[in-house]
N, CA, C and O of each residue as an XYZ file, in Angstrom:
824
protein
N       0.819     -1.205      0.000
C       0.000      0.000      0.000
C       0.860      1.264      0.000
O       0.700      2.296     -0.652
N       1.802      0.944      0.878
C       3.185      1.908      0.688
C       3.766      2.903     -0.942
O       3.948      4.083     -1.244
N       3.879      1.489     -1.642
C       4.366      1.765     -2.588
C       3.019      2.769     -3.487
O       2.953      3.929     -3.893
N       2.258      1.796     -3.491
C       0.756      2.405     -4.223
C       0.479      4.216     -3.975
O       0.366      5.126     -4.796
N       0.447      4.206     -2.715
C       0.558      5.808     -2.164
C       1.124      6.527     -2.783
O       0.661      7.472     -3.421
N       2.705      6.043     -2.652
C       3.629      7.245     -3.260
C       3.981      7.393     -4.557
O       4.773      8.233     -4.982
N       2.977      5.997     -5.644
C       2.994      6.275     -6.629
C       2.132      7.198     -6.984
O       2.329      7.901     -7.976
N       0.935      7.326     -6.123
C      -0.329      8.531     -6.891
C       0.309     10.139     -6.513
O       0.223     11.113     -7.260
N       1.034     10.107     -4.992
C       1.752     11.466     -4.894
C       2.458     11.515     -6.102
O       1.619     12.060     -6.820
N       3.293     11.343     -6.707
C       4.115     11.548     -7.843
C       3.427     11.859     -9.170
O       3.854     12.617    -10.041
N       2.019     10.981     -9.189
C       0.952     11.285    -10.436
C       0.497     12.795     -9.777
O       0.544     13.868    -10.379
N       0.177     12.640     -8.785
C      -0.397     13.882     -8.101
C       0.265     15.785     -8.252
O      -0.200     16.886     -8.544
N       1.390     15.275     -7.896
C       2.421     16.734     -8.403
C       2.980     16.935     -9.303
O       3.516     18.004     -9.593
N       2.965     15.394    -10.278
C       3.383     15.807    -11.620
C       2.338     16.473    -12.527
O       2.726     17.279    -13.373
N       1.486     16.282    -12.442
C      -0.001     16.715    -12.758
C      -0.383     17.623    -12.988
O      -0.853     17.983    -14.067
N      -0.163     18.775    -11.094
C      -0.026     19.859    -10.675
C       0.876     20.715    -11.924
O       0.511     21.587    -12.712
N       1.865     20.213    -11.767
C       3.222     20.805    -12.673
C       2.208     20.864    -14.243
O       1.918     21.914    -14.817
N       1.995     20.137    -14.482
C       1.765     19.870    -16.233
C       0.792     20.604    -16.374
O       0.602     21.213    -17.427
N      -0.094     20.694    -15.229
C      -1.750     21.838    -15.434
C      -1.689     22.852    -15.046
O      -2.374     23.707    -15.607
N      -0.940     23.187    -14.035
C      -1.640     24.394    -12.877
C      -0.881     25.604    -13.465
O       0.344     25.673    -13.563
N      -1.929     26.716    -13.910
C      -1.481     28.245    -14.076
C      -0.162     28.428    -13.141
O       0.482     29.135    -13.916
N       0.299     28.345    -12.520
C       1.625     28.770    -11.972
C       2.718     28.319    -11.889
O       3.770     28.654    -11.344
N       2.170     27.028    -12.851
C       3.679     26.196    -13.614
C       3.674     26.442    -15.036
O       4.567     26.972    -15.698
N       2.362     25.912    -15.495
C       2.192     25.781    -17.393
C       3.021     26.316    -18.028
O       3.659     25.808    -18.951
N       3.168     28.069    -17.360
C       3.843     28.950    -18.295
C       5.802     29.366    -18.620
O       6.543     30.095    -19.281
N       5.798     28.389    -17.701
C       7.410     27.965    -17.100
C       8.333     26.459    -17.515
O       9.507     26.180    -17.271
N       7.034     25.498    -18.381
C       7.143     24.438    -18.755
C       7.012     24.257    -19.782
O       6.178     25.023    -20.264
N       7.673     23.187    -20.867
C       7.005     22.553    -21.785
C       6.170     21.157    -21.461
O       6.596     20.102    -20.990
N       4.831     21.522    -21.879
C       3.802     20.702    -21.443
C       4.387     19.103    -22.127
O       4.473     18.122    -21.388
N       4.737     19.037    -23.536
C       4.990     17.668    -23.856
C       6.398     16.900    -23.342
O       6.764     15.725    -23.384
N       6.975     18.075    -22.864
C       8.552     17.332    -22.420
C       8.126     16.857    -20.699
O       8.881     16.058    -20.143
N       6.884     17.404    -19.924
C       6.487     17.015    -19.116
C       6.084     15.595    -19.117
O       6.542     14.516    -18.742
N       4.937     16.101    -19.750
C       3.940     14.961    -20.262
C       4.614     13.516    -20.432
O       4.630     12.501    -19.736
N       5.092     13.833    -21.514
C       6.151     12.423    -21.554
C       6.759     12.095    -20.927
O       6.823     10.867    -20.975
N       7.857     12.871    -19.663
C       8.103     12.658    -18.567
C       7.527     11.917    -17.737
O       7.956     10.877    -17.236
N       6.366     12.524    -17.543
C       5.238     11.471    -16.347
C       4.802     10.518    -16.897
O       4.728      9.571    -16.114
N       4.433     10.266    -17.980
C       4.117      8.557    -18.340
C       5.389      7.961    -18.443
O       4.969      6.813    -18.302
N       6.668      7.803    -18.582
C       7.315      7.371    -18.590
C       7.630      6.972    -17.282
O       7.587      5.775    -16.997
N       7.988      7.944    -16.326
C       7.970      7.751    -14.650
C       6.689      6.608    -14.716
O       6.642      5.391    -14.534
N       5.998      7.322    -14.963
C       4.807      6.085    -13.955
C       4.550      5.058    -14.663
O       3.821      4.235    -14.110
N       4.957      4.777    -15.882
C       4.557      3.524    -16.058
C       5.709      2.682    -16.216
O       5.567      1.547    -16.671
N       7.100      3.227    -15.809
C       8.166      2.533    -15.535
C       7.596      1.748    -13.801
O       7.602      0.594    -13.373
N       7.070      3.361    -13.100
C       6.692      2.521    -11.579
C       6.073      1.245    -11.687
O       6.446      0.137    -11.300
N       4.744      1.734    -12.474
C       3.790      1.003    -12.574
C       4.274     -0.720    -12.614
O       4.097     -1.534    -11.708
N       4.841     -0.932    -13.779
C       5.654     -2.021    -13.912
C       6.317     -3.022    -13.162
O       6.090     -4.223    -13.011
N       7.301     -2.160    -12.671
C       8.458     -2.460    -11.052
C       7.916     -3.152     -9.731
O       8.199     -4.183     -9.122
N       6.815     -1.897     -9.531
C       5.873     -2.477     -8.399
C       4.290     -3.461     -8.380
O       3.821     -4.251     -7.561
N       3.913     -3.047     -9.430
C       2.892     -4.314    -10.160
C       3.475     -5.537    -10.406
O       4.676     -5.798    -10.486
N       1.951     -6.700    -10.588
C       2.122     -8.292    -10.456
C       1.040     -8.696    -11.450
O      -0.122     -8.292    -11.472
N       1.651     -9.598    -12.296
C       0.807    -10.175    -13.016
C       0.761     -9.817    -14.472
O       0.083    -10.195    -15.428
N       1.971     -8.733    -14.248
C       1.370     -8.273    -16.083
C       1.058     -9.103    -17.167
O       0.164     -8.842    -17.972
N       1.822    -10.168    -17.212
C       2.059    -11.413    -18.468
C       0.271    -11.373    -18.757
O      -0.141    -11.186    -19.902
N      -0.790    -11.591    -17.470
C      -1.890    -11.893    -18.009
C      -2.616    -10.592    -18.453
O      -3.605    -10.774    -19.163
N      -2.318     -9.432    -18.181
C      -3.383     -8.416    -19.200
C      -2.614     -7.682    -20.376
O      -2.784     -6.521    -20.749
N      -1.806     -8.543    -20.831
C      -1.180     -8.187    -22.217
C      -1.226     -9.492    -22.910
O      -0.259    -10.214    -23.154
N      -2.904     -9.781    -23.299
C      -3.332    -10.339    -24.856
C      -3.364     -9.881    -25.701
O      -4.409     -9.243    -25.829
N      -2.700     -9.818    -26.522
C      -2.561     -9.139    -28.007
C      -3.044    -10.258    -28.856
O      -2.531    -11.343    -29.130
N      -4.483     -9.551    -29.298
C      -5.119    -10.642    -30.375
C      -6.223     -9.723    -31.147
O      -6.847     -8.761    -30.698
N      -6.277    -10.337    -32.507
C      -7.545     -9.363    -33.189
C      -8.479     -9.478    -32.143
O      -8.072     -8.425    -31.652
N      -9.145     -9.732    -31.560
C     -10.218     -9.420    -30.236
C      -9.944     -8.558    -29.674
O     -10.698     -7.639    -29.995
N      -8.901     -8.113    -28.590
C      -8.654     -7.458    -28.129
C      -8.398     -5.878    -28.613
O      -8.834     -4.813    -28.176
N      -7.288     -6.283    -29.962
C      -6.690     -5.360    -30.697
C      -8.575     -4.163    -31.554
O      -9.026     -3.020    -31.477
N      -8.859     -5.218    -32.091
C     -10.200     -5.100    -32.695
C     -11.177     -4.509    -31.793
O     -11.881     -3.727    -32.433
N     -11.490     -4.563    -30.619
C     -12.309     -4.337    -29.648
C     -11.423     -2.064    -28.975
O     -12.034     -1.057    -28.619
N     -10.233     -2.276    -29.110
C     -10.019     -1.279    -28.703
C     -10.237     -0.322    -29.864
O     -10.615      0.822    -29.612
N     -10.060     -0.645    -30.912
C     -10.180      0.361    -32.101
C     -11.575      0.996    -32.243
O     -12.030      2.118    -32.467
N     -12.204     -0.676    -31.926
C     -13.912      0.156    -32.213
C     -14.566      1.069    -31.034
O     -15.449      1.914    -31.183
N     -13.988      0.735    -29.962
C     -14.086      1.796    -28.490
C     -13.255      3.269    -29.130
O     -13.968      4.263    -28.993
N     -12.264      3.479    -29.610
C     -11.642      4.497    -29.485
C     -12.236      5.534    -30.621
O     -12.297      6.754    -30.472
N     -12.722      4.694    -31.956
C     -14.431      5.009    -32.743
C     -15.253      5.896    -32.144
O     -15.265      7.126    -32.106
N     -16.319      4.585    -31.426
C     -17.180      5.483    -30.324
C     -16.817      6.381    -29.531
O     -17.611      7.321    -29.489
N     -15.598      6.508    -28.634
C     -15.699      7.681    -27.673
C     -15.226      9.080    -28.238
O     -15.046     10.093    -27.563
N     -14.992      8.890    -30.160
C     -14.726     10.111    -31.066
C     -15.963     10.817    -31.055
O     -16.137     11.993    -30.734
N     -17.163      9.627    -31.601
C     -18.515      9.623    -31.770
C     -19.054     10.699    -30.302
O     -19.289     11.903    -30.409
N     -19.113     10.237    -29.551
C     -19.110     10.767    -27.919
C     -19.058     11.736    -27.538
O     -19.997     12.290    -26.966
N     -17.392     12.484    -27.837
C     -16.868     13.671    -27.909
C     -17.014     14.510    -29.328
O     -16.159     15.395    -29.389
N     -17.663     14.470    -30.194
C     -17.812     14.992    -31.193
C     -19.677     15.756    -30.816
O     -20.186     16.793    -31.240
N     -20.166     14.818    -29.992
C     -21.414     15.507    -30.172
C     -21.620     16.071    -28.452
O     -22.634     16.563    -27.957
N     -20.158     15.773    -27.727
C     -20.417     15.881    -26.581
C     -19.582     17.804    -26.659
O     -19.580     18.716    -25.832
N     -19.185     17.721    -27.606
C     -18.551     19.300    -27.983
C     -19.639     20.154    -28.013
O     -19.944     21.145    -27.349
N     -20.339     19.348    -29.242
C     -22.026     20.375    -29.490
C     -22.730     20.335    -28.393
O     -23.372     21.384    -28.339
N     -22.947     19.667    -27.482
C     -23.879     20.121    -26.608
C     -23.421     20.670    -25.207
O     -24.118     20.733    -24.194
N     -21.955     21.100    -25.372
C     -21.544     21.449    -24.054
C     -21.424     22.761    -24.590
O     -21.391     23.637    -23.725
N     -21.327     23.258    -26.111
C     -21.341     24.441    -26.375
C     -23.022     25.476    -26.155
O     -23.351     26.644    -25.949
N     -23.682     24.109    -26.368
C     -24.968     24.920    -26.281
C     -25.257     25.299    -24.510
O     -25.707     26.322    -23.994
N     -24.864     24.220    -24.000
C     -24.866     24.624    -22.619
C     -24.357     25.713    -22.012
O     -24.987     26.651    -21.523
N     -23.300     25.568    -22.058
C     -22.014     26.349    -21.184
C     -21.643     27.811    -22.472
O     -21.814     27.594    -23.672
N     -21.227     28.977    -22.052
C     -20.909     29.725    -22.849
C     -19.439     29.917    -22.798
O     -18.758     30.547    -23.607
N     -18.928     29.106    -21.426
C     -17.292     29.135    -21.127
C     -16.824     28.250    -22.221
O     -15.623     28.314    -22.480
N     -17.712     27.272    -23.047
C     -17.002     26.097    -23.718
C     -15.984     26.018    -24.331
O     -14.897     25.459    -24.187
N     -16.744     27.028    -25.480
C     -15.786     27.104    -26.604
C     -13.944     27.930    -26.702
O     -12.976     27.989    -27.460
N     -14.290     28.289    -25.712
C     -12.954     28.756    -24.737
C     -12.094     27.949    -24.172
O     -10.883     27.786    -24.321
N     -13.071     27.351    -23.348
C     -12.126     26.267    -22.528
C     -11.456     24.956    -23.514
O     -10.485     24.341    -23.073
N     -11.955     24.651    -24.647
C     -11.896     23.774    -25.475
C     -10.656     24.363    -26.388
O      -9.733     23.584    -26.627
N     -10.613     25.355    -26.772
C      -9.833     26.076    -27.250
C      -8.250     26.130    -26.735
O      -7.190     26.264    -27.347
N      -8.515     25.996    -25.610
C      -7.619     26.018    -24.520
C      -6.618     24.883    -24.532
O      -5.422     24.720    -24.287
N      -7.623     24.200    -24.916
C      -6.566     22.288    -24.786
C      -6.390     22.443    -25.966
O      -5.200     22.128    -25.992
N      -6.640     22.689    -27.017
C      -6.237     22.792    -28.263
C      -5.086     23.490    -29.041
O      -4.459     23.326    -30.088
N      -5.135     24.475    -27.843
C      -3.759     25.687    -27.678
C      -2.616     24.937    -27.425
O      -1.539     25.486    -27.662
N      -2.617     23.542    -26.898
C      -1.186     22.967    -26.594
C      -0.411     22.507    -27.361
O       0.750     22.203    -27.085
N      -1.127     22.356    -28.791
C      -0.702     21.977    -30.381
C       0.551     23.328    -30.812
O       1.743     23.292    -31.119
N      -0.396     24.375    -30.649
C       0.311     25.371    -30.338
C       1.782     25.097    -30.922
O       2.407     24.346    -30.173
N       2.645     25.579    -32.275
C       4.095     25.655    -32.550
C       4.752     24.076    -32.030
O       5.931     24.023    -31.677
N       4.069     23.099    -32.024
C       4.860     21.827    -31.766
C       4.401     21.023    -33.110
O       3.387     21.142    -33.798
N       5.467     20.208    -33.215
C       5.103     19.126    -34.553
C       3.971     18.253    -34.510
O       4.192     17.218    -33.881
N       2.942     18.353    -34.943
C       2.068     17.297    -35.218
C       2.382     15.632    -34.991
O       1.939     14.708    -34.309
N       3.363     15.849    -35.939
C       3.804     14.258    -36.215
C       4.087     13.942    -34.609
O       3.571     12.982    -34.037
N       4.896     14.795    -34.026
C       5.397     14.190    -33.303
C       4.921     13.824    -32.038
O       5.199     12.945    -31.223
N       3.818     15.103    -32.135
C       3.275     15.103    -30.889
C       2.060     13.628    -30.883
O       1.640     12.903    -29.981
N       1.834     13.688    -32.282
C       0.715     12.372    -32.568
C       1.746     10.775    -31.792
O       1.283      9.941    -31.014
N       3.055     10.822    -32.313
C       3.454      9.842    -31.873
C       3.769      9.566    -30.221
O       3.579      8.506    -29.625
N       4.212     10.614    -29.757
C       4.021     10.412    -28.560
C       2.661      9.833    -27.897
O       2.411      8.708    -27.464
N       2.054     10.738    -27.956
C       0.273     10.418    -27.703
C       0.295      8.736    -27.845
O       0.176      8.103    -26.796
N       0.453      7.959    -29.177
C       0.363      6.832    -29.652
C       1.075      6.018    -28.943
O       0.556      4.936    -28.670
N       2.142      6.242    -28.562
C       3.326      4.743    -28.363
C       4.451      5.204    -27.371
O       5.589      4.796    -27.138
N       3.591      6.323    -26.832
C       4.217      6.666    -25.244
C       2.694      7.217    -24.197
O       2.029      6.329    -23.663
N       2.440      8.147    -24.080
C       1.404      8.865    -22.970
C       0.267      7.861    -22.932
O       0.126      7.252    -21.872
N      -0.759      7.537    -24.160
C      -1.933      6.253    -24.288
C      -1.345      5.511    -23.384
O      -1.690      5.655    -22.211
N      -0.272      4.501    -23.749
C      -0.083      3.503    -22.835
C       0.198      3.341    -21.635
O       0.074      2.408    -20.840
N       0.738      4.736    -21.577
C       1.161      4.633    -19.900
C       0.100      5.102    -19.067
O       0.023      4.884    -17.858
N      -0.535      5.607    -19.599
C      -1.541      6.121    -18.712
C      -2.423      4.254    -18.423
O      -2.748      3.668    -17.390
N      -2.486      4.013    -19.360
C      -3.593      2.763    -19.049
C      -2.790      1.688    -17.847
O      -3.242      1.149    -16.837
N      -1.278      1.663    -18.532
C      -0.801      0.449    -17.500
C      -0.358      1.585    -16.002
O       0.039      0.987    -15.002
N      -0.417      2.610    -15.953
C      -0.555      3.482    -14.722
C      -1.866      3.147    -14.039
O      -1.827      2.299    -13.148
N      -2.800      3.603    -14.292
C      -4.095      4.035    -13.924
C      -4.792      2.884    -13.932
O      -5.551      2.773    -12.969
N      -4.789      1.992    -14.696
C      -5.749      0.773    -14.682
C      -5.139     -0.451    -14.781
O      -5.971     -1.358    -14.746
N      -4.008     -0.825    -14.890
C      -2.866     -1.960    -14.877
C      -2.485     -1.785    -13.604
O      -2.767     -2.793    -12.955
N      -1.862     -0.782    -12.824
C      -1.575     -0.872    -11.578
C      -2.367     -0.773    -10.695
O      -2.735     -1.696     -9.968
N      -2.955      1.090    -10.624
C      -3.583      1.467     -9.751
C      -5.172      0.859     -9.188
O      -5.636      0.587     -8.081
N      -5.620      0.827    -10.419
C      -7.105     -0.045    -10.360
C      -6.561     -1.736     -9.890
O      -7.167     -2.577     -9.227
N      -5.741     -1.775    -10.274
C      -6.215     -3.212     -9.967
C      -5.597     -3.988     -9.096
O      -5.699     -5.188     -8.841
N      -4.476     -2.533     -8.375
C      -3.828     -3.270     -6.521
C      -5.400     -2.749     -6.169
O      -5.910     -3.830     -6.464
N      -6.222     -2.164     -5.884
C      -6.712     -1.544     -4.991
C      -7.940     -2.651     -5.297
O      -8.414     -3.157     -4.280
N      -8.448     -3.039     -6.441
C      -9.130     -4.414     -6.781
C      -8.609     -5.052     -5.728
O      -9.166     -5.016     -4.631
N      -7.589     -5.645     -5.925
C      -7.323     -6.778     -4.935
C      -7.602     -6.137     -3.280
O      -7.949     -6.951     -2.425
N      -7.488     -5.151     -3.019
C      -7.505     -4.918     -1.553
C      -9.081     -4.274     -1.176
O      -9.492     -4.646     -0.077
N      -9.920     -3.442     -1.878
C     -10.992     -3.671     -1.592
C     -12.403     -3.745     -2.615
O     -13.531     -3.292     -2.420
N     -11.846     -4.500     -3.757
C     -12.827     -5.045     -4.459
C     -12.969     -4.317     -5.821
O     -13.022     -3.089     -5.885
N     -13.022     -5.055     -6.811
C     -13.452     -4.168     -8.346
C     -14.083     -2.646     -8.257
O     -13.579     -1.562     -8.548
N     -15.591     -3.046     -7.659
C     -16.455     -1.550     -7.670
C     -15.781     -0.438     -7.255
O     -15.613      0.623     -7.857
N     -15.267     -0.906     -5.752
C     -14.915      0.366     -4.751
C     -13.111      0.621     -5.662
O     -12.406      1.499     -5.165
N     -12.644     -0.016     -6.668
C     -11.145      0.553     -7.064
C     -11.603      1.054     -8.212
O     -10.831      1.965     -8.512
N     -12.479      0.949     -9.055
C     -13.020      0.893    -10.589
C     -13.398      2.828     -9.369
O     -12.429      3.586     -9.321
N     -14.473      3.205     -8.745
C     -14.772      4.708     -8.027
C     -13.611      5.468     -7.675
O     -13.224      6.508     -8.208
N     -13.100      4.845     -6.727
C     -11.817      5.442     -6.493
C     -10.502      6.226     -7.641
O      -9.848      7.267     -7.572
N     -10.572      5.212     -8.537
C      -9.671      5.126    -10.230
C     -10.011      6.328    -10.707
O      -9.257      7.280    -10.907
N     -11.577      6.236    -10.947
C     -12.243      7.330    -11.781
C     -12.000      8.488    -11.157
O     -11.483      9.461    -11.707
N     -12.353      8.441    -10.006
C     -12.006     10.127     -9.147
C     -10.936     10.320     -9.141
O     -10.963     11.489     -9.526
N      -9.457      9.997     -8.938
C      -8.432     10.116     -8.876
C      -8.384     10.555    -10.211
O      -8.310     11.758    -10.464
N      -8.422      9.597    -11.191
C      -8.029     10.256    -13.042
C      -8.616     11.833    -13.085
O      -7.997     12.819    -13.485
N      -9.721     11.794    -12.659
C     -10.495     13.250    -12.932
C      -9.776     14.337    -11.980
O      -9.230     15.261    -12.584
N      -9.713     14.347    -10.773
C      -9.365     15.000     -9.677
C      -7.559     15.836    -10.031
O      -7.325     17.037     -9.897
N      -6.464     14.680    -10.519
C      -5.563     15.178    -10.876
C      -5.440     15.853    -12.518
O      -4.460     15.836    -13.262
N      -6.884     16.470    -12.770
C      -6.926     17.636    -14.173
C      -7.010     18.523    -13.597
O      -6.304     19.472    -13.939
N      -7.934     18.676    -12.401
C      -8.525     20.165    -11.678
C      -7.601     21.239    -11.758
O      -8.067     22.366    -11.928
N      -6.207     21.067    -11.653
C      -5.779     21.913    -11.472
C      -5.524     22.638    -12.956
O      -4.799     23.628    -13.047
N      -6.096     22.130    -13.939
C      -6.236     23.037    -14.958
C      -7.412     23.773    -14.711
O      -8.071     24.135    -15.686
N      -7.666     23.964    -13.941
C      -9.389     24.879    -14.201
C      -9.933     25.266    -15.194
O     -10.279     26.385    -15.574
N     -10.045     23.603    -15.897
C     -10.645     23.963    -17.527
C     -11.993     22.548    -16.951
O     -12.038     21.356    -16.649
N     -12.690     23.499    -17.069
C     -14.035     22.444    -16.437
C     -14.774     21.545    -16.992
O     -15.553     20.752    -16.464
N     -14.327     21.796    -18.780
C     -14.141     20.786    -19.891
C     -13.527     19.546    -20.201
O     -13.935     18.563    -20.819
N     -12.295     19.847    -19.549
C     -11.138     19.169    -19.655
C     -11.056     17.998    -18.337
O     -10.468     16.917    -18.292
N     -11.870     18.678    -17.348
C     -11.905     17.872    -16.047
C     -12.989     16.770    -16.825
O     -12.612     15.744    -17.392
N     -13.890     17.057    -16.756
C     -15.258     16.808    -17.622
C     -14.712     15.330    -18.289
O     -14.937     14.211    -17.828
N     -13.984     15.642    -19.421
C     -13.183     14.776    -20.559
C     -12.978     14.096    -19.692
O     -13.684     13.108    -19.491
N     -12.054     14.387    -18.995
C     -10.835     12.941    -18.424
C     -12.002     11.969    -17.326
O     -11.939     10.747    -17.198
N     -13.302     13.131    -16.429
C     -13.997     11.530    -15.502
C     -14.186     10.857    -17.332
O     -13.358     10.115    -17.861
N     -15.278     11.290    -17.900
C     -16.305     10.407    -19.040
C     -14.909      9.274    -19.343
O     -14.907      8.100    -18.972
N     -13.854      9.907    -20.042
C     -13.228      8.492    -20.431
C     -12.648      7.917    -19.272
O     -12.329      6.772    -19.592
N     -12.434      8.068    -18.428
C     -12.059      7.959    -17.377
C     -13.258      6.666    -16.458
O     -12.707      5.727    -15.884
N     -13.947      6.711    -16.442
C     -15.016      6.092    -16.218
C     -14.904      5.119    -17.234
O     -14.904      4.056    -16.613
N     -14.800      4.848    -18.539
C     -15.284      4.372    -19.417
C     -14.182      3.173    -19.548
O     -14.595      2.053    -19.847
N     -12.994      3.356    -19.361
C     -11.719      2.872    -19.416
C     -12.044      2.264    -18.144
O     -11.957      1.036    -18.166
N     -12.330      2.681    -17.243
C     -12.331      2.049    -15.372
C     -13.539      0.861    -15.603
O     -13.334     -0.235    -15.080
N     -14.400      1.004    -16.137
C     -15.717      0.287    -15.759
C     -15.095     -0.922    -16.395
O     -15.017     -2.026    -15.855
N     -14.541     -0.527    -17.922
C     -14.373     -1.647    -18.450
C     -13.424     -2.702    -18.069
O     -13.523     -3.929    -18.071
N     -12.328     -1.768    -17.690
C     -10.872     -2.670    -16.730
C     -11.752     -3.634    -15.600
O     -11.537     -4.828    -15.395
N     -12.573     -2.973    -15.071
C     -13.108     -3.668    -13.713
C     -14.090     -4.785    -13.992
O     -14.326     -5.706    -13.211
N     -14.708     -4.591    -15.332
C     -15.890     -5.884    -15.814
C     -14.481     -7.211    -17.140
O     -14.591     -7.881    -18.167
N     -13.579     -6.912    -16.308
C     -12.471     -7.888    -17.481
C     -12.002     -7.725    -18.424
O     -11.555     -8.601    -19.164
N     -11.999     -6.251    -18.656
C     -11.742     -6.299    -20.437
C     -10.326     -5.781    -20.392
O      -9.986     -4.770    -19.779
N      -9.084     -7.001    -21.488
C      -7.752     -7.179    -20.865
C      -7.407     -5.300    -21.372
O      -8.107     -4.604    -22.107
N      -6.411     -5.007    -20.829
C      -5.350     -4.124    -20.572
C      -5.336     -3.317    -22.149
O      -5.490     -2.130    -22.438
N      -5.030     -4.765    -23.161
C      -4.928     -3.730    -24.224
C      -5.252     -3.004    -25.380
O      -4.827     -2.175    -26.185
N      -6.680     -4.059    -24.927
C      -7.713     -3.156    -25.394
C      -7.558     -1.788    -25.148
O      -7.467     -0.980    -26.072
N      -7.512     -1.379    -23.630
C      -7.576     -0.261    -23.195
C      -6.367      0.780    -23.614
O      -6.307      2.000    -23.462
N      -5.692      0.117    -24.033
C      -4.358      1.089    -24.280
C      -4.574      1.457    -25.888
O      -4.308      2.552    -26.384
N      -5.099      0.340    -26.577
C      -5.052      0.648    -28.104
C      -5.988      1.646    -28.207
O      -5.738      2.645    -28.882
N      -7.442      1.464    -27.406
C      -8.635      2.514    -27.439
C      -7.977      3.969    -26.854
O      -8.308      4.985    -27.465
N      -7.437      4.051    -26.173
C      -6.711      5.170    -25.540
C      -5.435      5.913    -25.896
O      -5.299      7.109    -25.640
N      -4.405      5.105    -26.554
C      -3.558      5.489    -27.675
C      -4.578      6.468    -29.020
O      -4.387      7.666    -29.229
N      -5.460      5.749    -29.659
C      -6.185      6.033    -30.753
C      -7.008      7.251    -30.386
O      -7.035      8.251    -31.103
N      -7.688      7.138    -29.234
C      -8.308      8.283    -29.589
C      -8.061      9.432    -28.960
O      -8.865     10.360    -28.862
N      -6.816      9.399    -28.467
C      -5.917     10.359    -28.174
C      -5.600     11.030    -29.547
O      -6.124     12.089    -29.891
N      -4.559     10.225    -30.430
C      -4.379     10.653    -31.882
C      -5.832     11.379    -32.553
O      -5.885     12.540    -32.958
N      -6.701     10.631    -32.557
C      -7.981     10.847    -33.369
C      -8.664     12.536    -33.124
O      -9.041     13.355    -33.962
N      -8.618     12.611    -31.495
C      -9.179     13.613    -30.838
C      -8.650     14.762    -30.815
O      -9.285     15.801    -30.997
N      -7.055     14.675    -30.519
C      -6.262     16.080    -30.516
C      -5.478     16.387    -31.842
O      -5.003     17.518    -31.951
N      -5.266     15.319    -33.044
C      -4.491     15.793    -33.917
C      -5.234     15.922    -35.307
O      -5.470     16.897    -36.020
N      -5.616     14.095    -35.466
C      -6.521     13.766    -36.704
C      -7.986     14.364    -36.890
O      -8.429     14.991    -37.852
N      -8.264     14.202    -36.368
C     -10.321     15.001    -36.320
C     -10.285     15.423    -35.366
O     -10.838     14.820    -34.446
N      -9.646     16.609    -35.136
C     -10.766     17.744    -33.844
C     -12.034     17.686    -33.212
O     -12.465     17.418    -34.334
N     -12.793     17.681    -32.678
C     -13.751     17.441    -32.458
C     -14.383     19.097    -32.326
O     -15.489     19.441    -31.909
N     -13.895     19.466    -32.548
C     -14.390     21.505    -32.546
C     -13.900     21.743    -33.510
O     -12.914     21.125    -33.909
N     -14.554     22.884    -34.266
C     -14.182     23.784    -35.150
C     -13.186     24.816    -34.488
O     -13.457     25.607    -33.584
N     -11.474     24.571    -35.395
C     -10.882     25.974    -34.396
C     -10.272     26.670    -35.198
O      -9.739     27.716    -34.828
């Protein structure tokens, strides 16, 4: 439990650093970024058990994450339109995450996203974290816990959009880790529509 702790402090202030107005502007967000998935899903690894079994790599799996990472485009494409009609902060705040493209390479930033940050976040967040806390007090109560934690360490962007984003997939990725669905599914769905969302199809007009 030791270890588990001081892995979420480290998600916790790296976080801080990568979001919060009184770092952002002092940082490069992707030399961060990549930083912290690398940290944590090196932790993740080290101090986790069992990996051999949630790394099936099979058209099922492979196939199953693509068509998830589909739908949650589908999701966020109409979940844009109706948060614009709602909220008048939207199209601002949306703007905002979009600003991080901002003078960096596409390509590159797409590849990172793909075959560094996607994955680590999944074997972070739902390879480790969800599923020591599975074992210690049960699927439901680590699958709640998971989700609030993923969401909780955006806040400090005070982009209420962006918090927004990370519970929905956040939830969506947790429920499914917790009802069996292996690991990489979740990483391929989460790699992809990372790419899909911030580089390939926007989901806003900007």
């Amino acid at each position: 439990m030791k270890k588990l702790l001081f892995t979420l402090l480290i998600a916790a202030a790296l976080f801080f650093v990568m979001f919060s107005k009184w770092t952002s502007g002092h940082i490069n967000f992707w030399m961060v970024m990549s930083t912290t998935a690398a940290l944590l899903s090196t932790l993740a690894l080290a101090f986790g058990k069992g990996w051999k079994q949630q790394f099936k790599v099979n058209a099922k799996t492979v196939g199953f994450g693509i068509l998830l990472a589909a739908a949650l485009w589908v999701v966020f494409y109409f979940g844009d339109i109706i948060s614009k009609m709602l909220f008048d902060f939207a199209d601002s705040q949306i703007k905002n995450v979009y600003s991080l493209r901002k003078g960096e390479n596409p390509t590159i930033i797409a590849l990172l996203l793909l075959l560094l940050i996607g994955p680590a976040e999944e074997i972070f967040w739902r390879g480790y974290i969800q599923r020591a806390l599975a074992g210690r007090y049960g699927k439901n109560i680590a699958f709640v816990l998971v989700a609030a934690a993923y969401t909780l360490v955006h806040i400090w962007s005070f982009n209420f959009i962006l918090v927004m984003a990370a519970m929905v997939v956040g939830c969506v990725w947790g429920w499914l880790y917790s009802r069996g669905t292996n690991l990489v599914t979740l990483i391929v769905s989460h790699a992809l529509w990372d790419v899909a969302v911030f580089i390939l199809f926007p989901t806003s007009n900007l």
